[in-house]
N, C-alpha and C positions, 0 to 999 in steps of 0.2 A: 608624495607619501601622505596616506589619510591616517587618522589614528582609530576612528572611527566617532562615535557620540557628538556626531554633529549637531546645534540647538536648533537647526532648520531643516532638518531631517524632515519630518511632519507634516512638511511643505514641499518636499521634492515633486518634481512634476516628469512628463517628457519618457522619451523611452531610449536607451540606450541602444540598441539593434533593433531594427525592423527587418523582416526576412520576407521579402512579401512574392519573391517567385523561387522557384523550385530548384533542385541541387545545389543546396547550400553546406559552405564547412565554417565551423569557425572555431578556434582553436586557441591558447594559450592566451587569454583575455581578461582582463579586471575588469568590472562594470559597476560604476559607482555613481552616487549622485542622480540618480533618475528613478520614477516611479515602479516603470518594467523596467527591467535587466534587458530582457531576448524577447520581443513579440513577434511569432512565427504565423502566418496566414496561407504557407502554402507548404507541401514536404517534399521530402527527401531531405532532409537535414542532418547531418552530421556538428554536434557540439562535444567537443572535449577539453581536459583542461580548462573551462572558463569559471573563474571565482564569481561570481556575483554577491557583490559589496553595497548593493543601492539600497532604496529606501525599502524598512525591514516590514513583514508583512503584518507584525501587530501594528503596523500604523499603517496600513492599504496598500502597500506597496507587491508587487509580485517581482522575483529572478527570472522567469524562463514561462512566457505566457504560449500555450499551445492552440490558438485557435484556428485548427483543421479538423472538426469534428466531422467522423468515418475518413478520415484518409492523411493521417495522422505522418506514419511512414519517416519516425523520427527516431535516433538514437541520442543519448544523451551517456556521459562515459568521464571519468575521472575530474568528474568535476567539482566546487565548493558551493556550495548553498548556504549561506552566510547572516544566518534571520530571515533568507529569502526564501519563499517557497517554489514548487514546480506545480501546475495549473496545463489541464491537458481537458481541452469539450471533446468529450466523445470519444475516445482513444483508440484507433485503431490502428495497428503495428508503431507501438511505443517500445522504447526498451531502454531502460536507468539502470546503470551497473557501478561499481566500483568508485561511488561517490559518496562526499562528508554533507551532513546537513548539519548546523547548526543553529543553536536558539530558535531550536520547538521549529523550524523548519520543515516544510512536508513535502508529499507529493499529492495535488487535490485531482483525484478525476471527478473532473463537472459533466452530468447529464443532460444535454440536446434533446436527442432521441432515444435517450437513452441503451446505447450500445456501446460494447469495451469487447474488442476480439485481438488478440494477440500481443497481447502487452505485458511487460517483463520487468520487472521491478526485482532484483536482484541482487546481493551481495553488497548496499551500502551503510554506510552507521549515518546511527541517529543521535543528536544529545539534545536535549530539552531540559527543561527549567522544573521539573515535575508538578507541569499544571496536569497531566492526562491528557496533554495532544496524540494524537493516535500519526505515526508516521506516516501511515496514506489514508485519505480520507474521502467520503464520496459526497459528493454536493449531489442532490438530485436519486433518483431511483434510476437501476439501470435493469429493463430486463429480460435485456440481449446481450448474456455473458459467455463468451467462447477462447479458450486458451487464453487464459488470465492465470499470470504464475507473478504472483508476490510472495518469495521463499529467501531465507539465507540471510536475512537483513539483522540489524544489531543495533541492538537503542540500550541510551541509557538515561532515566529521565522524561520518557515517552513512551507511549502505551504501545507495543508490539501487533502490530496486524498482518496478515497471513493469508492466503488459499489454501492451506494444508494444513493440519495441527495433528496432533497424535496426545492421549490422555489417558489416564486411569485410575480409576476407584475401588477402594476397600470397601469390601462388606456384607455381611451376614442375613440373606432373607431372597426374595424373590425376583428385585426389580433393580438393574445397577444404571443411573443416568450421568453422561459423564458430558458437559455444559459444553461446550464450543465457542458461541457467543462470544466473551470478551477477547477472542481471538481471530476467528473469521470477519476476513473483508464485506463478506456481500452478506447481507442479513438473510436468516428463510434458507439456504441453500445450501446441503450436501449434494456433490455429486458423483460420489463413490467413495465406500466405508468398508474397512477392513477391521474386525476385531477378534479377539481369542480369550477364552474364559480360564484360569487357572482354579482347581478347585482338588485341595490338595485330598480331603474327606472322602470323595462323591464323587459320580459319573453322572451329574445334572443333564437334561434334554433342555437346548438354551435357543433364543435365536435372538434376530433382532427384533424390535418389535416398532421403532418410531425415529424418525428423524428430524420430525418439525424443530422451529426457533431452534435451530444449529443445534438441538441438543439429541445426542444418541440414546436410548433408550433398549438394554438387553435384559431379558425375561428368564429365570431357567422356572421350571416344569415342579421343580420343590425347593423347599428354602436351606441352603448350604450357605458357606462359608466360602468365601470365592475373592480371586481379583479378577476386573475385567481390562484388557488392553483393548485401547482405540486407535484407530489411522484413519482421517479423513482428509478427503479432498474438495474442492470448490468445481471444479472440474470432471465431467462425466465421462474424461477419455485421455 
């Protein structure tokens, strides 16, 4: 039994799993004591259930190191992330569901070549320390993004990131912009926008008019009294 606050934590080395060839499962596991938790070099992997307890990542440490950049081919599922983070080069067919991260814990997709197609970040909670850790984060520029779905997730304590957001603004005049940014994953990038102008006065002629730096931008034709509802996606399809 660890309790945990080890005074040589700081110093931990060495990797816990090595997964170094293909159709791997690994299942109901504690992993403590080591620098990486899980360093995977080849896919097909199946991890569920495993807590990772090792060295925490404000001190270098990573839980579940992903380097299979473009052939990623991993699923990760009911599992604890424990101050440790999750580290994926390149991610392609990744998927993180129904799992706890704790102390500012994340998920970091790292850029290679920068491409992320098919990756599923879904449904788990975050709790942080409320520095502004962002629950998944991108090392690197990526920009080759194809079915990237980060939805559904729950923090508290850490800054919520997303592919899809939905927003809306009050107000009185010509021009309604409704910000995106501190929500969107991938900087620069709508890729399909749905909104609806309520204006209880008037029957305004309205459109969209701009989507740069994540932020929506709708026009009406004369200046009324209006709310505008937003729906965006990261995703063109």
């Amino acid at each position: 039994m660890t309790a945990g606050s080890d005074p040589g934590e700081r110093g931990f080395t060495g990797t816990g799993i090595r997964l170094a060839g293909n159709d791997n499962s690994v299942s109901d596991v504690v992993i403590f004591s080591a620098e990486t938790g899980i360093m995977a070099t080849s896919g097909a992997n199946s991890i569920s259930g495993v807590h990772c307890y090792n060295k925490a990542t404000a001190f270098g440490g990573t839980g579940i190191y992903l380097k299979i950049p473009g052939l990623t081919q991993t699923w990760i599922s009911n599992s604890y992330m424990d101050y440790t983070s999750i580290v994926a080069e390149d991610p392609v067919l990744l998927h993180i569901s129904g799992s706890f991260f704790l102390g500012d814990a994340n998920v970091v997709l790292k850029a290679v070549n920068g491409v992320a197609k098919g990756v599923q970040i879904i449904g788990n909670l975050f709790n942080g320390r409320d520095k502004g850790v962002d629950i998944v984060q991108l090392d690197g520029e990526f920009p080759t993004v194809e079915q990237v779905y980060v939805q559904q997730n729950s923090a508290t304590g850490m800054t919520l990131k997303s592919t899809s957001a939905r927003g809306s603004m009050d107000g009185n005049g010509t021009l309604w912009t409704v910000d995106f940014s501190p929500v969107l994953l991938f900087p620069d990038r709508i890729g399909h926008v749905q909104y609806s102008l309520v204006a209880a006065d008037a029957f305004p002629g309205h459109t969209l008019r701009n989507l740069s730096g994540n932020q929506v931008v709708v026009a009406t034709d004369k200046a009324v009294s209006a709310t505008v509802h937003v729906l965006v996606d990261q995703n063109s399809s």
